[in-house]
TORLODREN-95528 format. One record per residue: x, y, z of N, C-alpha, C in turn; residue in one letter. Coordinates in Angstrom, 2 decimals. Layout:
<rec <X; Y; Z>; <X; Y; Z>; <X; Y; Z>; "A">
...
% end
This chain:
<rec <-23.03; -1.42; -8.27>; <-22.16; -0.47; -7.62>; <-21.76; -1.02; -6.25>; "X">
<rec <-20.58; -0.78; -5.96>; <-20.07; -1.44; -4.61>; <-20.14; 0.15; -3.98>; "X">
<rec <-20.12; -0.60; -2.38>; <-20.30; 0.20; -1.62>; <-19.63; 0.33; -0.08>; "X">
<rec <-19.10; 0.79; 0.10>; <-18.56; 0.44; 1.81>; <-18.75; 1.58; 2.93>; "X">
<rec <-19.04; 1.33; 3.89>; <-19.32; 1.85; 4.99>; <-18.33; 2.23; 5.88>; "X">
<rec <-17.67; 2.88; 6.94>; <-16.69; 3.11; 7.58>; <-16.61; 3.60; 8.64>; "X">
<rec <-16.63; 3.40; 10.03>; <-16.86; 4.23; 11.08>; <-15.03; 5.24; 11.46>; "X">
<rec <-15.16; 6.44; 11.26>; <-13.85; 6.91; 11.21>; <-13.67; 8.12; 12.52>; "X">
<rec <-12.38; 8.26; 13.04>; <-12.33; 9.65; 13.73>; <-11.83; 10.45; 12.76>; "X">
<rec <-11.51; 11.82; 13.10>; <-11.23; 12.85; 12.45>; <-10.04; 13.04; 13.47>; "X">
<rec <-8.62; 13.75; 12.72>; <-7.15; 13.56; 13.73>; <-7.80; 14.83; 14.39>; "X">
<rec <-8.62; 15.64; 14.10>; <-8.87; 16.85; 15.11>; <-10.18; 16.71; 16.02>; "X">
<rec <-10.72; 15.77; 15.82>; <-12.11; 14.93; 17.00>; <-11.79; 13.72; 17.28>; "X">
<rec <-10.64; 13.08; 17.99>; <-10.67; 11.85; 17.85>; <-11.82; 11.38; 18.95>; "X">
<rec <-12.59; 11.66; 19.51>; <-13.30; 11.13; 20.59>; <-14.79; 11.34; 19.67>; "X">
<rec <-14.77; 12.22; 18.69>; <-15.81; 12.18; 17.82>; <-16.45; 10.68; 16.57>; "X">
<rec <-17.39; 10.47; 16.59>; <-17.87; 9.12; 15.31>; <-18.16; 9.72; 14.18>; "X">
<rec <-17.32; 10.09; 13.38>; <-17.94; 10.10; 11.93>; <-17.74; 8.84; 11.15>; "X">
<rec <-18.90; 9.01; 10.08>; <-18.92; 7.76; 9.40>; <-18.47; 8.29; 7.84>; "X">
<rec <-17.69; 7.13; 7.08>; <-17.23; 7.37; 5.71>; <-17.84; 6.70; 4.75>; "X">
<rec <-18.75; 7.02; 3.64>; <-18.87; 5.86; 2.44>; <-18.57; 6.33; 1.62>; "X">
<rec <-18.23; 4.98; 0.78>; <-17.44; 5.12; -0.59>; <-18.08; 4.33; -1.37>; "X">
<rec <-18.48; 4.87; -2.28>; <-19.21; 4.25; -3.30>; <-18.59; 4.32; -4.94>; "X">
<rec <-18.00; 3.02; -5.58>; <-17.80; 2.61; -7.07>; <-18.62; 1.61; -8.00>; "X">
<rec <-18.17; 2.10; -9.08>; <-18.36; 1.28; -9.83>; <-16.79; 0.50; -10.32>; "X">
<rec <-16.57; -0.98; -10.59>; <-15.85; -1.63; -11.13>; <-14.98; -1.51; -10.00>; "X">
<rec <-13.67; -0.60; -10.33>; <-12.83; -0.36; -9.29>; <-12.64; 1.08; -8.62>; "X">
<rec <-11.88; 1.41; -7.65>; <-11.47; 2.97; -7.04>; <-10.86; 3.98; -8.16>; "X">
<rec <-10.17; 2.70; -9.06>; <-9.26; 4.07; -9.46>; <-10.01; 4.65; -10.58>; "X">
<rec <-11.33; 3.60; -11.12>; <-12.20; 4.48; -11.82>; <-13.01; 5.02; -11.69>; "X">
<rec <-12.80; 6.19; -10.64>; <-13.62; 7.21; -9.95>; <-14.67; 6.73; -8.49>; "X">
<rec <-14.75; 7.52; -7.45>; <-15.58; 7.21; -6.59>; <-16.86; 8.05; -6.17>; "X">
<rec <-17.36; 7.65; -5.64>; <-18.13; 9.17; -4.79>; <-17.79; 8.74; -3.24>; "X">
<rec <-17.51; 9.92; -2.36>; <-17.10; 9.64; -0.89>; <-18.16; 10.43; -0.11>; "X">
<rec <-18.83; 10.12; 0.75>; <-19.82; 10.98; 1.69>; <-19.43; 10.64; 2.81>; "X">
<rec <-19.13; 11.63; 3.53>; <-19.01; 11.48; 5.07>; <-20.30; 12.41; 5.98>; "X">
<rec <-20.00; 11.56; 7.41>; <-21.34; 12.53; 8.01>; <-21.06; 12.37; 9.25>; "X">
<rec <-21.33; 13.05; 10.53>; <-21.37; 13.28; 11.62>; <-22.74; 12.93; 12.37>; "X">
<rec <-23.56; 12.53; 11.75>; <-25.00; 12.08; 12.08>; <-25.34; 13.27; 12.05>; "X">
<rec <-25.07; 14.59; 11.66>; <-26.08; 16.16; 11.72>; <-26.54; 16.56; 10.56>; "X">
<rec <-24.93; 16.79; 9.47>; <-24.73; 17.12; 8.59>; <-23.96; 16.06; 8.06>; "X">
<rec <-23.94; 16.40; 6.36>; <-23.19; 15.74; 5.40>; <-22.51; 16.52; 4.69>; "X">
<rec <-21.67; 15.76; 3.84>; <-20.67; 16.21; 2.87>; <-20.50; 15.38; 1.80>; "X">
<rec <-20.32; 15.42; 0.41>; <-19.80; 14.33; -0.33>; <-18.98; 15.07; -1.36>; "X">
<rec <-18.57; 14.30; -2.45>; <-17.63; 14.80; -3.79>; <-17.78; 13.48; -4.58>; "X">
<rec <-17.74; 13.64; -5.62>; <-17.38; 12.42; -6.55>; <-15.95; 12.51; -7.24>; "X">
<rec <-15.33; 11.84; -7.17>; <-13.61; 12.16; -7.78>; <-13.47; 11.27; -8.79>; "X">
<rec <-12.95; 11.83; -9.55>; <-13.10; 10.91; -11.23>; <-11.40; 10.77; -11.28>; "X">
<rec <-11.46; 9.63; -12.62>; <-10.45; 8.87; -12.67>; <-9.21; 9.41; -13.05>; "X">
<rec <-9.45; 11.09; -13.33>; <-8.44; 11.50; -13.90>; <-7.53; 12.26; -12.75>; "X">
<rec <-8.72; 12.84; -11.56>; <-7.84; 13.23; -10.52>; <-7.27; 12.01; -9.96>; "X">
<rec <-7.67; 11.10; -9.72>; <-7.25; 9.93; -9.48>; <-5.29; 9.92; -9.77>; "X">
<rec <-5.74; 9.83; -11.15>; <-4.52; 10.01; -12.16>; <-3.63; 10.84; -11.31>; "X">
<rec <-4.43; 12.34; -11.42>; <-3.50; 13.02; -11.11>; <-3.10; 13.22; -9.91>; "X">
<rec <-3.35; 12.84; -8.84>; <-2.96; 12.48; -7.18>; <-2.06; 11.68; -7.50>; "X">
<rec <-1.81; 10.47; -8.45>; <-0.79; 9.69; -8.16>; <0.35; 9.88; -8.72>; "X">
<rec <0.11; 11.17; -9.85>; <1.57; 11.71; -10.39>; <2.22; 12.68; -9.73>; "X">
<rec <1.22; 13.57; -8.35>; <2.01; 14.37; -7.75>; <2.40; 13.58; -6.48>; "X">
<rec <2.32; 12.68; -6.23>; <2.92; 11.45; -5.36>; <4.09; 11.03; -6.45>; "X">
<rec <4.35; 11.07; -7.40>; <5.37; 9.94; -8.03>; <5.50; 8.38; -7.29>; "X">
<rec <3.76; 8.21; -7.95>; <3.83; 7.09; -7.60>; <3.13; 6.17; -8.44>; "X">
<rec <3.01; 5.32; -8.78>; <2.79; 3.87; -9.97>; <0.90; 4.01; -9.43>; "X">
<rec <0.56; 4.34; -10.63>; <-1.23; 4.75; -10.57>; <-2.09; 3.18; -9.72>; "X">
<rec <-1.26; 2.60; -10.34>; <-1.95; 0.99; -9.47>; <-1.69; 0.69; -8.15>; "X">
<rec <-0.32; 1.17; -7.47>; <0.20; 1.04; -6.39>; <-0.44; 2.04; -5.28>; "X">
<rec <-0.98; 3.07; -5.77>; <-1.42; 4.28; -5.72>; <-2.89; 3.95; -5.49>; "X">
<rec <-3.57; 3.21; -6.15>; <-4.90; 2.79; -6.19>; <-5.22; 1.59; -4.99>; "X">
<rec <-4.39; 0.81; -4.93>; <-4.42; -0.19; -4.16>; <-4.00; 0.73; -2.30>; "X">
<rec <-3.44; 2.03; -2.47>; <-3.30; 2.17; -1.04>; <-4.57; 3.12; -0.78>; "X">
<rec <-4.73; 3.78; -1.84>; <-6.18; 4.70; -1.43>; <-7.59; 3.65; -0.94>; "X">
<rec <-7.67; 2.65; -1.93>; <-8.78; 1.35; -1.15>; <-7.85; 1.15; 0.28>; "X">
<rec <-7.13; 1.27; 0.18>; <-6.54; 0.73; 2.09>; <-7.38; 1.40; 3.37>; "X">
<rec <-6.86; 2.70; 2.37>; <-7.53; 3.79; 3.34>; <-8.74; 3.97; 3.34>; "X">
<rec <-9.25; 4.08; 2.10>; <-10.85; 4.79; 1.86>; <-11.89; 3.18; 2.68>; "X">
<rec <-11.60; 1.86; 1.89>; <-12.19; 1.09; 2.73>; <-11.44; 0.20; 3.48>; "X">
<rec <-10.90; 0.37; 4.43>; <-10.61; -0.37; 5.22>; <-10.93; -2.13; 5.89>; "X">
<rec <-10.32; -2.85; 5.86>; <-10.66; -4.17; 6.49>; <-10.59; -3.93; 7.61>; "X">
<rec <-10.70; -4.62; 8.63>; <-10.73; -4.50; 10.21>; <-9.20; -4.61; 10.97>; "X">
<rec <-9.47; -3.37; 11.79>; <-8.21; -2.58; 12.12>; <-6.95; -2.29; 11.13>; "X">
<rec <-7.43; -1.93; 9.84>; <-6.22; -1.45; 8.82>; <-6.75; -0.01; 9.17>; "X">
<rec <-7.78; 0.53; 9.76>; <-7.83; 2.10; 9.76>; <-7.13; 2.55; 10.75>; "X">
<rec <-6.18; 2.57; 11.43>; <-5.56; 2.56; 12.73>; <-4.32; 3.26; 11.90>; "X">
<rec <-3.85; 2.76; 10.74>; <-2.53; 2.75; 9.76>; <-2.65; 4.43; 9.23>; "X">
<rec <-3.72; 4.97; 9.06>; <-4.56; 6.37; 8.18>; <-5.08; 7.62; 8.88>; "X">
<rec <-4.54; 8.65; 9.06>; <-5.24; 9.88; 9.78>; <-6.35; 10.24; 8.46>; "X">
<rec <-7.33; 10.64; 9.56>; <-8.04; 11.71; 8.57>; <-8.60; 12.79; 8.89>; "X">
<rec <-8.63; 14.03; 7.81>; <-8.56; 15.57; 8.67>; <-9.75; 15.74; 7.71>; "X">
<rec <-10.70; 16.84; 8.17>; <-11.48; 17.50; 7.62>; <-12.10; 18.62; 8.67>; "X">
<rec <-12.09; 19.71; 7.64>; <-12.05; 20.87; 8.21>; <-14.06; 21.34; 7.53>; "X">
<rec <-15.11; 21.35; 8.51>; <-15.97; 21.87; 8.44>; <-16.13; 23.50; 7.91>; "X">
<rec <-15.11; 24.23; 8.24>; <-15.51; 25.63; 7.36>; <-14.83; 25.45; 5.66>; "X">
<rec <-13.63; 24.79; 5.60>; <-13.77; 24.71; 4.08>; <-13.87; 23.55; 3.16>; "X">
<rec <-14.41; 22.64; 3.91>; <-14.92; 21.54; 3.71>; <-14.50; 20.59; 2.70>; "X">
<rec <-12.75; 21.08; 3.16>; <-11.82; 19.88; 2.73>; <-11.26; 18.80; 3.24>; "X">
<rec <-11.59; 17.49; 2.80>; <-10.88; 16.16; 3.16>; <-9.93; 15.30; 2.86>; "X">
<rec <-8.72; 15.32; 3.73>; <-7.48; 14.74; 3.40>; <-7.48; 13.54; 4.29>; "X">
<rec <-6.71; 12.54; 3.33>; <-5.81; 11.83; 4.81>; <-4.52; 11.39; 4.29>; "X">
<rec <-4.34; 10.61; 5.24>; <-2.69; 10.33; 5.28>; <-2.33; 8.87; 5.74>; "X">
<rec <-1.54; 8.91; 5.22>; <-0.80; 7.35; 5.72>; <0.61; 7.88; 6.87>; "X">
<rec <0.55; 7.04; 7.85>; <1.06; 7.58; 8.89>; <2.09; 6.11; 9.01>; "X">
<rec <3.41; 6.16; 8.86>; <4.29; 5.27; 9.12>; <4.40; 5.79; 10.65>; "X">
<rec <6.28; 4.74; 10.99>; <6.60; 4.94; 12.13>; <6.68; 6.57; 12.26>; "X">
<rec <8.01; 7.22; 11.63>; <7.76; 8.78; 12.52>; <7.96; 9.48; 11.30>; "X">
<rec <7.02; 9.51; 10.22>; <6.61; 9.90; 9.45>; <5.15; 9.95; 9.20>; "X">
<rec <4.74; 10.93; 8.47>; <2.94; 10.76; 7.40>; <3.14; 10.93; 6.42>; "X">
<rec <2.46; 10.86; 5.52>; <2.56; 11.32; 4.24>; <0.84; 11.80; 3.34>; "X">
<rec <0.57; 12.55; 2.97>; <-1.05; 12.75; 2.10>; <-1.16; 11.62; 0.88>; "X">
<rec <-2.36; 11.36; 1.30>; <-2.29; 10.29; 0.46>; <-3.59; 10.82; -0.63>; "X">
<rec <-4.68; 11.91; -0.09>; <-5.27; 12.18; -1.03>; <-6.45; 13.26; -0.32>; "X">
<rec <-6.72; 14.48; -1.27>; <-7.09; 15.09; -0.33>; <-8.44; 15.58; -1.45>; "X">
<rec <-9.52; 15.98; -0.66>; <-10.93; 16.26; -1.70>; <-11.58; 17.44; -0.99>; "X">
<rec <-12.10; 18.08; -2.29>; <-12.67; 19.32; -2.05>; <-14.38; 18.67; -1.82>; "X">
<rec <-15.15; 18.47; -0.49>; <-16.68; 17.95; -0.24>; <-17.33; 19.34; -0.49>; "X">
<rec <-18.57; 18.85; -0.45>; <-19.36; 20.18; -0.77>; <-20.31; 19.55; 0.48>; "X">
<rec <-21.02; 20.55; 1.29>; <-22.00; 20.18; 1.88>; <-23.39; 19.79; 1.33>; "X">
<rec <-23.96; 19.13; 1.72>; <-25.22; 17.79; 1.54>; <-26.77; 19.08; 2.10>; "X">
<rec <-27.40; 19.34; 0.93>; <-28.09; 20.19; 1.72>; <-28.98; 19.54; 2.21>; "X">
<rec <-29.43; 17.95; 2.20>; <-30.59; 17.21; 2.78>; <-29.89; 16.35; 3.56>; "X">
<rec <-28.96; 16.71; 4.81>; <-28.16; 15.20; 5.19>; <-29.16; 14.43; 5.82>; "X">
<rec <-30.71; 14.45; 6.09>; <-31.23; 13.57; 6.56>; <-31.65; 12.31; 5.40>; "X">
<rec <-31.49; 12.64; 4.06>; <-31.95; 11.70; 3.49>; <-30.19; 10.43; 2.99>; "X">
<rec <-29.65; 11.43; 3.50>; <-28.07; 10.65; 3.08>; <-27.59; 9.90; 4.56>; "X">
<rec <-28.29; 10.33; 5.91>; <-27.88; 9.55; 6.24>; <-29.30; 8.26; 7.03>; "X">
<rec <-30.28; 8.57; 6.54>; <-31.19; 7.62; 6.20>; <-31.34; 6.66; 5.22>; "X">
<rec <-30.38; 7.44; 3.64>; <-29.81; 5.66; 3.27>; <-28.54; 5.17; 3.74>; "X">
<rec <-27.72; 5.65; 4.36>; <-26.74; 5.25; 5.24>; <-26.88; 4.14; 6.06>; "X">
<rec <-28.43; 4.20; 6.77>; <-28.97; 3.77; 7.90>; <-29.72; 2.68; 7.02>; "X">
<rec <-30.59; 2.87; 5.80>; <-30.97; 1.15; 4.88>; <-30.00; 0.70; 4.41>; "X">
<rec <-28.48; 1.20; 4.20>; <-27.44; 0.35; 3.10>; <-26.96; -0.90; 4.79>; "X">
<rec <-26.75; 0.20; 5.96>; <-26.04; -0.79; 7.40>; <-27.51; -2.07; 7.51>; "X">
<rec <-28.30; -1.67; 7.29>; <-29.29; -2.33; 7.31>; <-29.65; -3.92; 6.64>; "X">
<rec <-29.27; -3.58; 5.50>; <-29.57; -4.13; 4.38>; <-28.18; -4.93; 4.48>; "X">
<rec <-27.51; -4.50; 4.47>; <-25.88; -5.46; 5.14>; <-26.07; -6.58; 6.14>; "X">
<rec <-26.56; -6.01; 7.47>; <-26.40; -6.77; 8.15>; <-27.83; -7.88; 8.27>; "X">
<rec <-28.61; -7.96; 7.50>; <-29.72; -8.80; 6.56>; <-29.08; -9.77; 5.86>; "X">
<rec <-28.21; -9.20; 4.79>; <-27.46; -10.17; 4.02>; <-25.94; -11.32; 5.00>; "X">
<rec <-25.67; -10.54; 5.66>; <-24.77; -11.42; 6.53>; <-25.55; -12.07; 7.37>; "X">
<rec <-26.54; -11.85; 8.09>; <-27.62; -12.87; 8.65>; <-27.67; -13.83; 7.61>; "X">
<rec <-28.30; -13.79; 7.14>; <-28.88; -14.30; 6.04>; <-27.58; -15.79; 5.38>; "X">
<rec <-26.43; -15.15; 5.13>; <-25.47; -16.18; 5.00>; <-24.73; -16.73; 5.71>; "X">
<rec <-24.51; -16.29; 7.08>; <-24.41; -16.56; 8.28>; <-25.44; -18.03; 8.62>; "X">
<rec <-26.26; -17.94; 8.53>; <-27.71; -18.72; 8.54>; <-27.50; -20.13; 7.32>; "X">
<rec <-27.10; -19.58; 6.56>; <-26.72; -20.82; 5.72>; <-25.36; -21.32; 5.64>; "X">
<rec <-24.39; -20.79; 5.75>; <-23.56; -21.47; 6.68>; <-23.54; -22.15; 7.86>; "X">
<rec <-24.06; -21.95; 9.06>; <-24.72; -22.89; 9.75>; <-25.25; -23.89; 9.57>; "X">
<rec <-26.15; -24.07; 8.51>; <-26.99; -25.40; 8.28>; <-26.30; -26.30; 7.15>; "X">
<rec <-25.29; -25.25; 6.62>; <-24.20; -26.53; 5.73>; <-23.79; -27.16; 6.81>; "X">
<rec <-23.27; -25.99; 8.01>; <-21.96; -26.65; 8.91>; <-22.73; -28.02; 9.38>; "X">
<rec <-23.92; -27.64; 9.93>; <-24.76; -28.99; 10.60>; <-25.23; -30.11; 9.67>; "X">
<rec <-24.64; -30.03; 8.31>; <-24.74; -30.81; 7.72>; <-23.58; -31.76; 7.53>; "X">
<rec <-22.55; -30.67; 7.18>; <-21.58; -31.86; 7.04>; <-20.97; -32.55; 8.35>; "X">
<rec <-21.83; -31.64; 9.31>; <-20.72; -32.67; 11.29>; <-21.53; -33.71; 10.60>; "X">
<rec <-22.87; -33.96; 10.76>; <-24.19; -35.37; 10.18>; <-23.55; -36.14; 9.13>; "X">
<rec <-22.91; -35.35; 8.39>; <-22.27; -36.37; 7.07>; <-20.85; -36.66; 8.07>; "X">
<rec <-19.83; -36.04; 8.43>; <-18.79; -36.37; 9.09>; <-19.15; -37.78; 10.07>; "X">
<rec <-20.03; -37.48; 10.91>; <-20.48; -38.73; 11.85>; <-20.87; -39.62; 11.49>; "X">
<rec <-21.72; -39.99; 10.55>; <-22.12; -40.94; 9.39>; <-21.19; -41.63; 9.18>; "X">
<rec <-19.85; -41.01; 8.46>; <-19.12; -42.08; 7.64>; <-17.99; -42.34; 9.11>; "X">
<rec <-17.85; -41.44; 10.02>; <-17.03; -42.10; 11.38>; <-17.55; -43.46; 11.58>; "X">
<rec <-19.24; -43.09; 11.77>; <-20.24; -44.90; 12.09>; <-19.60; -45.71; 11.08>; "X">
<rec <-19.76; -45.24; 10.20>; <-19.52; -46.53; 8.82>; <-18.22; -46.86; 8.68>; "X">
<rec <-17.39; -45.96; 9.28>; <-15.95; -46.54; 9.34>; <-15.41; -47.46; 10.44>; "X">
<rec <-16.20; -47.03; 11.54>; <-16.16; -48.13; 12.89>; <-16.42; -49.10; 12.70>; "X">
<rec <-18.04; -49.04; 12.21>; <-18.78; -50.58; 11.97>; <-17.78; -51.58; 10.90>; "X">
<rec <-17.09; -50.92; 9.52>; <-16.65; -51.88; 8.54>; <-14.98; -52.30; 9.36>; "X">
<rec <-14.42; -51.57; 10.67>; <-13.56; -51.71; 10.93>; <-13.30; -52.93; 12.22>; "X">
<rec <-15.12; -52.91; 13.23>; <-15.03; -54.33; 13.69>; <-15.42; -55.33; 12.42>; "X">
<rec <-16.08; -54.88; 11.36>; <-16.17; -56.23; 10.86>; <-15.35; -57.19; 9.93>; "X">
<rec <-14.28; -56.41; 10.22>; <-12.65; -56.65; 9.55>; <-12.27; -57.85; 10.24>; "X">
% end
């Protein structure tokens, strides 16, 4: 199961940190589960492939094209969340967002969460998944390094061996 993490504002707290995960299997458009949290409380929903479906027919919009902008939004690469409002309203504990052009928005998908009646254990694996991430990027981070210092050693090597066979020309 893939998984992504998200540090997000809310368009009605922007000075507020909530965090977003999204969790699939295979791809988005075949269903997700989304949990968001405020570090107090939680919320999640699981949305299956058929609302999926059906978000992208009341968009009239191509289910793949449709799929590819909801991953835009839901997980974001670095600074693509800047492009996406997102609203959620704590008393009826619905979550929308939007894609926000120049002087336009538009909904791009909106979910009915239910509140998390244990958010300490959701956002204590929240807190082993950031964990466990930034382990694995150590971790290859770390071996990238010792390729890199391998191949400058191989790079300098054959510089020597190219100098040396070039006075002995």
């Amino acid at each position: 199961m893939e998984r992504k993490v998200s540090r997000i504002s809310l368009a009605s707290e922007p000075n507020v940190t909530y965090f977003l995960q999204v969790s699939w299997e295979g791809t988005i458009g075949s269903g997700f589960v989304i949990t968001l949290t405020d570090g107090h409380s939680a919320w999640t929903a699981k949305v299956s492939e058929s609302e999926i479906a059906q978000e992208a027919d009341d968009m009239a919009m191509e289910q793949e094209k449709y799929m590819d902008e909801l991953r835009r939004a839901l997980v974001p690469e670095s600074g693509a969340a800047g492009a996406y409002k997102f609203i959620f309203s704590k008393d009826t504990q619905h979550f929308s967002l939007e894609k926000e052009l120049k002087d336009v928005s538009f909904r791009l998908g909106s979910f009915n969460l239910d509140k998390v009646t244990n958010p300490t254990e959701v956002i204590r694996e929240l807190i082993c998944y950031c964990l466990d991430t930034i382990a694995e990027k150590q971790a290859k981070n770390e071996h990238l390094q010792k390729e890199n210092e391998r191949l400058l050693r191989d790079w300098t090597d054959v510089q020597g061996r190219c100098v040396h066979n070039l006075r002995n020309v």
